[in-house]
C-alpha positions as CSV (number, residue, x, y, z in Angstrom):
1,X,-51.1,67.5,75.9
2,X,-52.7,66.9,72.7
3,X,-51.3,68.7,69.6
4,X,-54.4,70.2,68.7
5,X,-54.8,71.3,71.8
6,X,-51.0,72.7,72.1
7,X,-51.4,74.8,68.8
8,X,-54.3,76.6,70.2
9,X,-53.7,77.6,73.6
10,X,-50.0,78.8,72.5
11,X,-51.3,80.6,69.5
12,X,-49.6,79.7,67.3
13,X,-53.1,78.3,65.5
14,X,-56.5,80.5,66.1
15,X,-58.7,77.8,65.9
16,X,-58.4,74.1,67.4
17,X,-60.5,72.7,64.4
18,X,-58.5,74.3,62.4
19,X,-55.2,73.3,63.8
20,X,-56.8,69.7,64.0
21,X,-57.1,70.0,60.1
22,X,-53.8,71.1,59.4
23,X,-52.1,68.1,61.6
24,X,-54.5,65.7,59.9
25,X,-53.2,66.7,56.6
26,X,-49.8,66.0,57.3
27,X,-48.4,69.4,57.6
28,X,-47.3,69.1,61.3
29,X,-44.4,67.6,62.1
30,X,-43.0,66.4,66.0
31,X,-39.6,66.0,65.9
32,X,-39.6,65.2,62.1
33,X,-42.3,62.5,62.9
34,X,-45.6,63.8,60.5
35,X,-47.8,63.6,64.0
36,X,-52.0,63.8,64.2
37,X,-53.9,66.0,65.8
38,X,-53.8,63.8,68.9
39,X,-50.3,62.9,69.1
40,X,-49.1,63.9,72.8
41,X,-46.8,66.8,72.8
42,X,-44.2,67.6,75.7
43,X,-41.5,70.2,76.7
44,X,-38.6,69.9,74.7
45,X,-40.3,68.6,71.3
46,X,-39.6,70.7,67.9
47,X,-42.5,71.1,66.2
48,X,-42.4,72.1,62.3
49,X,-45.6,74.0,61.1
50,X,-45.8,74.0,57.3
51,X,-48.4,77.4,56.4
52,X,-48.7,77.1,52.4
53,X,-45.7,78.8,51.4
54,X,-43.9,79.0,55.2
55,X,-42.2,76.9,57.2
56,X,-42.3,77.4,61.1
57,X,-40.3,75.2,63.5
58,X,-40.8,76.0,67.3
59,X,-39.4,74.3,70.4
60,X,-42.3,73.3,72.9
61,X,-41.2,75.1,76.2
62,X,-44.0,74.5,78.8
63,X,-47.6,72.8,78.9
64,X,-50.4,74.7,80.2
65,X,-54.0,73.8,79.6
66,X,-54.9,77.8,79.1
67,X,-53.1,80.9,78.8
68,X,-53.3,84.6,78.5
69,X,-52.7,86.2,75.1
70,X,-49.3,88.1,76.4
71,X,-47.7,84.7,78.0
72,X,-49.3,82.7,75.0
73,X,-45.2,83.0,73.5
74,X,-43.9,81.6,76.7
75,X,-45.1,78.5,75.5
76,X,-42.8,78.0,73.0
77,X,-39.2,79.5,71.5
78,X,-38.6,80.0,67.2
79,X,-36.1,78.4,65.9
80,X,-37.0,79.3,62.6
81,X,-39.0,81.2,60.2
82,X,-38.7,80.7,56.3
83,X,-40.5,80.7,52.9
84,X,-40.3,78.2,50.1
85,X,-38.7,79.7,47.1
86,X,-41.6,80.3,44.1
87,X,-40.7,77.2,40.9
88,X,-40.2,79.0,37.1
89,X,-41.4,77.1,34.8
């Protein structure tokens, strides 16, 4: 499954243009690989979200082309969940 596609139908990204973006950018990783939007995804994979400020990394756990908002976090498991600390200049 496409990685657009992936971020979407788990949730993890509203929109798929908008998790198309953020792949394109370079601020999703595959198993520490910077991946595109249509890099294939499969069960198993960590992917590593980077949100401005936070840093998501998730473990892919099944594919499924659509899914219901309360089995949406089936889809994958957190590993973790953390901020980058703020620079003082």
């Amino acid at each position: 499954m496409r990685l657009d596609k992936f971020l979407k139908v788990s949730r993890l990204i509203k929109r798929r243009t908008v998790a198309k973006e953020l792949a394109d950018k370079g601020r999703v990783e595959i198993n520490g690989q910077p991946s595109k939007a249509s890099s294939l995804v499969k069960s198993g994979d960590v992917l590593t979200l980077h949100f401005g400020q936070k840093l998501v990394k998730v473990r892919v756990q099944s594919l499924k082309e659509t899914a219901k908002k309360e089995e949406a976090d089936s889809l994958y498991e957190l590993i973790s969940e953390s901020f980058a600390e703020k620079k003082n200049n």
